[in-house]
C-alpha positions in Angstrom: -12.9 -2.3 19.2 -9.1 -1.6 17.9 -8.1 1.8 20.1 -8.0 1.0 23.6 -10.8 2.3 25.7 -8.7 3.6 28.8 -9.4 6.9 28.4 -9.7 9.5 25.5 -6.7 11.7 26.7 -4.1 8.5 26.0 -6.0 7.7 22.6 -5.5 11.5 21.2 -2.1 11.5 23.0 -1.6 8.6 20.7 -3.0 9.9 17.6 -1.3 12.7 17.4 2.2 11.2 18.2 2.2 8.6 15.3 0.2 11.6 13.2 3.4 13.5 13.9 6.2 11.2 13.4 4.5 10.6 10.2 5.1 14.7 9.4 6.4 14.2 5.7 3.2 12.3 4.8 1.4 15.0 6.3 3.0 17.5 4.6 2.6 16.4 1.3 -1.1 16.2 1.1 -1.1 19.9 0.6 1.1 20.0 -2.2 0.2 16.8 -3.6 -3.2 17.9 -3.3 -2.9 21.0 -5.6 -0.8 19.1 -8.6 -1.8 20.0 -11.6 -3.5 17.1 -14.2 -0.2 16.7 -16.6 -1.9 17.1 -20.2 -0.9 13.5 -21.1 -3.7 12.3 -18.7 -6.9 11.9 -18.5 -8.8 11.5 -14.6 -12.4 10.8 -13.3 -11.8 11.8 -9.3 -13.9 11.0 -6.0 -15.8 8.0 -7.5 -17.6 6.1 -4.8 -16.5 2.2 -5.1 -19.1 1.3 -2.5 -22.5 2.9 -2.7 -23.3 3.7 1.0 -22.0 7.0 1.1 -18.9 6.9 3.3 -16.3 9.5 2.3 -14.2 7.2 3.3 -15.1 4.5 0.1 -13.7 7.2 -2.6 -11.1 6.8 -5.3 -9.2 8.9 -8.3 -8.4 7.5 -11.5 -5.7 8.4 -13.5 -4.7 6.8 -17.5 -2.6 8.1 -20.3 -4.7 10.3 -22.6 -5.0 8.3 -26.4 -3.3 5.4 -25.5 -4.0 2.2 -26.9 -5.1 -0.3 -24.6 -5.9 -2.0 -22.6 -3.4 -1.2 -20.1 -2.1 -2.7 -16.9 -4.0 -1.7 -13.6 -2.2 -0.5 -10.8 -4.2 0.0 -7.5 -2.6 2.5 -4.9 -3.3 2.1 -1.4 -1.8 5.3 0.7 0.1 5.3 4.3 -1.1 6.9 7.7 -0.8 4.1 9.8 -4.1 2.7 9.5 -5.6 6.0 11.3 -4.7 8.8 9.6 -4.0 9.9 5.8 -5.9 10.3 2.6 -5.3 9.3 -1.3 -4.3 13.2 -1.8 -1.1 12.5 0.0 -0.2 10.7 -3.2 -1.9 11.8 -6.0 1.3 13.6 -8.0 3.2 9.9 -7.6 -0.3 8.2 -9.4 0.1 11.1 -12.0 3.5 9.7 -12.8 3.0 6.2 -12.8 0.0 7.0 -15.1 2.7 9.0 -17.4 4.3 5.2 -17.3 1.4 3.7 -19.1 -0.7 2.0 -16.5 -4.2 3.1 -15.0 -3.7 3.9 -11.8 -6.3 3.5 -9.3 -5.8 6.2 -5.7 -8.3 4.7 -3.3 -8.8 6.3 0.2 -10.7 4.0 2.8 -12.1 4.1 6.4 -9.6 5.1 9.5 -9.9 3.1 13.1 -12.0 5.0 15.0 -12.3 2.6 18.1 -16.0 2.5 17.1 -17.2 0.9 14.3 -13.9 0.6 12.0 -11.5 -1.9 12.7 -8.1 -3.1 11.3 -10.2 -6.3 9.2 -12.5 -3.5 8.2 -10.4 -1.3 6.0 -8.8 -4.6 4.6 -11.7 -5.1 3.5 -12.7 -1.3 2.4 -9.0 -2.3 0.2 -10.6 -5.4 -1.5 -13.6 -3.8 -2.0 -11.8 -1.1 -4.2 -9.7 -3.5 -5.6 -12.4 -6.0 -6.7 -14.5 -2.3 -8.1 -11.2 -1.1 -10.6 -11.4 -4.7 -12.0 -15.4 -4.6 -12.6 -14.9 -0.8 -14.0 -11.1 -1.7 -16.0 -13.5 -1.9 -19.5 -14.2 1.7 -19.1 -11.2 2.9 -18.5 -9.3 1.3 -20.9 -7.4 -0.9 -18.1 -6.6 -4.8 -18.0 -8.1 -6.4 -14.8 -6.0 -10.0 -16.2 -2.9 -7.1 -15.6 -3.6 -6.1 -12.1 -0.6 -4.9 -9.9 -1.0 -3.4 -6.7 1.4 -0.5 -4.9 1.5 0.9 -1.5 3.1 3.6 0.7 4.1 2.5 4.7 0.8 1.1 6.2 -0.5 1.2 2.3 1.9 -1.2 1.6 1.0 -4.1 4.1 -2.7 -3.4 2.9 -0.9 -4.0 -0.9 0.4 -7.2 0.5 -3.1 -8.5 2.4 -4.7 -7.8 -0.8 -2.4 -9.9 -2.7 -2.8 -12.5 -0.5 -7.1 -12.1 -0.8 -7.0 -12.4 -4.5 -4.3 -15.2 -4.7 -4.4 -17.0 -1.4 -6.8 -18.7 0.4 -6.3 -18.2 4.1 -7.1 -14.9 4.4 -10.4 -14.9 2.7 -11.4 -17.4 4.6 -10.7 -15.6 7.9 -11.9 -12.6 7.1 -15.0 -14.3 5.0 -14.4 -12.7 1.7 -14.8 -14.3 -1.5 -11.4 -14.6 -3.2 -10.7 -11.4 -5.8 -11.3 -12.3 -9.4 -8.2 -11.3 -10.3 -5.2 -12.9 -9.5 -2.5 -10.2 -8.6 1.2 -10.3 -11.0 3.2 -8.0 -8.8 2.8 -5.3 -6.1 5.2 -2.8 -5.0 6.2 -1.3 -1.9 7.4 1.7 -0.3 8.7 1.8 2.8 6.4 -0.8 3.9 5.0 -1.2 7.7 5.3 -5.1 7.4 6.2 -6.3 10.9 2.7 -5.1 13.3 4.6 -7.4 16.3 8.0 -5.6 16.4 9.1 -4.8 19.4 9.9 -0.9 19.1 8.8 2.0 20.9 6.9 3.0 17.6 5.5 -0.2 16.4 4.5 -0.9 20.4 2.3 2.2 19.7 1.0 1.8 16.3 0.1 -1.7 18.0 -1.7 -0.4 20.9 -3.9 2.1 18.9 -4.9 -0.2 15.4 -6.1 -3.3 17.4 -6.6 -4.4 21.7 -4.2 -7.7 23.0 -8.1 -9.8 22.7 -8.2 -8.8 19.2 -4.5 -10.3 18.6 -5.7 -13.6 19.4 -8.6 -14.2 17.1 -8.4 -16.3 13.4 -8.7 -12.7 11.5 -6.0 -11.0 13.1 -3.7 -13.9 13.3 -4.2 -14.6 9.6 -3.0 -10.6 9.7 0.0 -11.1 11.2 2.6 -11.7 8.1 4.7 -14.1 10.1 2.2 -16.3 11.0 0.8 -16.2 7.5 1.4 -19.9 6.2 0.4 -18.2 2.9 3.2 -16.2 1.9 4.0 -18.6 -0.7 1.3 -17.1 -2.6 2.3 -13.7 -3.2 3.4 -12.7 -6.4 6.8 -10.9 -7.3 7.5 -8.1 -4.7 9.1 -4.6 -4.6 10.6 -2.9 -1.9 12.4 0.2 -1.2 13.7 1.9 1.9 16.7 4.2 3.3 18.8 4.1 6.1 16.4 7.4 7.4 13.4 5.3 7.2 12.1 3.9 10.7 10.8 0.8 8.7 14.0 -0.1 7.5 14.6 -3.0 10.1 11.3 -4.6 9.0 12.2 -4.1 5.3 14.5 -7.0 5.8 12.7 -9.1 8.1 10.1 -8.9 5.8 13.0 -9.7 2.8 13.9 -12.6 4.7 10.3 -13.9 5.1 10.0 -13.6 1.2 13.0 -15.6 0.8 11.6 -18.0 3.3 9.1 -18.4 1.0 10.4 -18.6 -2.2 8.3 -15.8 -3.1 10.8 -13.4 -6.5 11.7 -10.3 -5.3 13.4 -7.1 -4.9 15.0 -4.7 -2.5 16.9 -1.0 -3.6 18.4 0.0 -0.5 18.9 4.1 -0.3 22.4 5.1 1.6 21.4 8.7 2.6 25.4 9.4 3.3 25.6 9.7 -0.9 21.5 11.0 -1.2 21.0 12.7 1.2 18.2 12.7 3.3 15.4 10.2 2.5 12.6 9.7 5.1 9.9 7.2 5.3 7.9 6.9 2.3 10.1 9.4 0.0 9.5 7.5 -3.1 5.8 8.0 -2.9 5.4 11.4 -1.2 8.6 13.0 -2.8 8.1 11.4 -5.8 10.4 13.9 -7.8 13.3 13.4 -6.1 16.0 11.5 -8.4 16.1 8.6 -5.7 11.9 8.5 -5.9 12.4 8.6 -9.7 14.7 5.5 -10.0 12.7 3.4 -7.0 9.5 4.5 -9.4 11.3 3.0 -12.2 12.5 0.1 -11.0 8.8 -0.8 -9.5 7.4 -0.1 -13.1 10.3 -2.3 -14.6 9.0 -5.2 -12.1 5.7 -4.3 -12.9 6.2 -4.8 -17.1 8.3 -8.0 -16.8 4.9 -9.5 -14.5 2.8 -8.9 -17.7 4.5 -11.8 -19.1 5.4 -15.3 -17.5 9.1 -14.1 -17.0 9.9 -14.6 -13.4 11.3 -11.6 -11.7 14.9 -12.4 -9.7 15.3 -12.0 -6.1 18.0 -8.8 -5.3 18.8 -6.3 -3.2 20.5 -3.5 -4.1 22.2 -0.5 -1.7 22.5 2.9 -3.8 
């Protein structure tokens, strides 16, 4: 189930193609990898949030040394298109949004294999984590009532189905999870792989690897499928960021537009790379030092700290 069975040659032809026009993600879990702990932090790392022993149900945590809490709870969800990728990728962007004064949760989860992991499967892997950081928050000095919830490409739309799981109710009803405890105040979202029925070369690959045309038509992936999601209304304030060198800029604003749709508070900083410079898919999470990163980083955490209140967030867009 999920990767096409018609042969192992097209499936790792597949694989590596999307593995390689995600490069810069790819590239960064080396360096990423080796970041030092700033001394402001404090970290327990490769915590199982499910007890059977998958590598693949692991997660870092990350929280400002002596600070008094409780603070707000971010949970990180990294990008790979639903098959590649690991929490490494983004652990120096979780270091600074720690230094911002939230406890940040990096949670890696399973990959389709075209075996026995499917796209409803690591949703649920991503609730699962979720619903552990808000049973653990007490111990780490983190607010489970403050729970916000950020993502990089793929990572974001697992961001966004997570939302949905703790304050909606069609998608825990299709995929027969019991609603999260917690209801979610914001999430953010970097360069965000929103639209999984867009017509592109890329997304017609992405498509044809993370789920089979029989798997489109059933209740669990149609309640997937952000568009036909009569739930949007229930997401809570969102934040995007993208450049004109990211390939999920186009679905950026359809997904902008369905927000709007749905009356759902948010916002939209809009990179020109003509005065940046060059700014590829996912560069606020994977490059998080760049100045551009450091102002999208700030203006998700600025979201983020006026959702801890009950002042509603504006809906903008903004090209820098």
């Amino acid at each position: 189930k999920g990767i096409p069975s018609s042969g192992g040659r097209r499936t790792g032809f597949i694989r590596r193609l999307i593995i390689e026009q995600t490069s810069d993600l790819a590239r960064s879990i080396g360096s990423q990898h080796a970041a030092d702990l700033p001394d402001a932090l404090d970290c327990r790392e490769d915590l199982p949030y499910l007890d059977d022993g998958d590598p693949g149900h692991r997660l870092d945590i990350y929280w400002p040394r002596d600070a008094a809490g409780p603070l707000p709870t971010v949970v990180h969800f990294h990008g790979g298109a639903f098959i590649s990728g690991t929490r490494t990728a983004t652990r120096h962007y979780c270091h600074l949004l720690a230094q911002r004064g939230f406890v940040v949760f990096n949670v890696d989860f399973r990959h389709i294999d075209g075996k026995k992991v499917a796209l409803p499967d690591i949703v649920r892997d991503c609730a699962a984590a979720t619903r552990w950081a808000e049973e653990h928050a007490a111990e780490y000095g983190s607010d489970p009532q403050q729970l916000f919830l950020s993502g990089t490409s793929s990572g974001a739309l697992l961001a966004t189905w997570c939302a949905l799981l703790a304050n909606g109710d069609r998608l825990p009803l299709a995929l027969g999870l019991e609603p999260l405890p917690c209801r979610v105040r914001a999430i953010g979202c970097h360069s965000g792989l929103f639209d999984l029925n867009r017509n592109s070369f890329r997304m017609r690959i992405v498509r044809s690897t993370i789920m089979s045309r029989k798997d489109r038509q059933t209740p669990e992936y149609q309640a997937l499928f952000l568009e036909s999601n009569h739930d949007l209304r229930a997401l809570p304030p969102v934040f995007m960021d993208t450049s004109d060198q990211d390939f999920t800029e186009k679905m950026i604003y359809w997904f902008d537009e369905q927000l709007t749709n749905n009356c759902v508070p948010h916002r939209l900083m809009v990179f020109d790379t003509e005065a940046n410079g060059k700014l590829n898919h996912g560069f606020a999470a994977i490059k998080p030092d760049l100045p551009e990163s450091t102002r999208a980083i700030s203006a998700m955490g600025l979201l983020f700290r006026e959702n801890l209140s009950s002042s509603p967030a504006s809906s903008s867009t903004k090209t820098v």
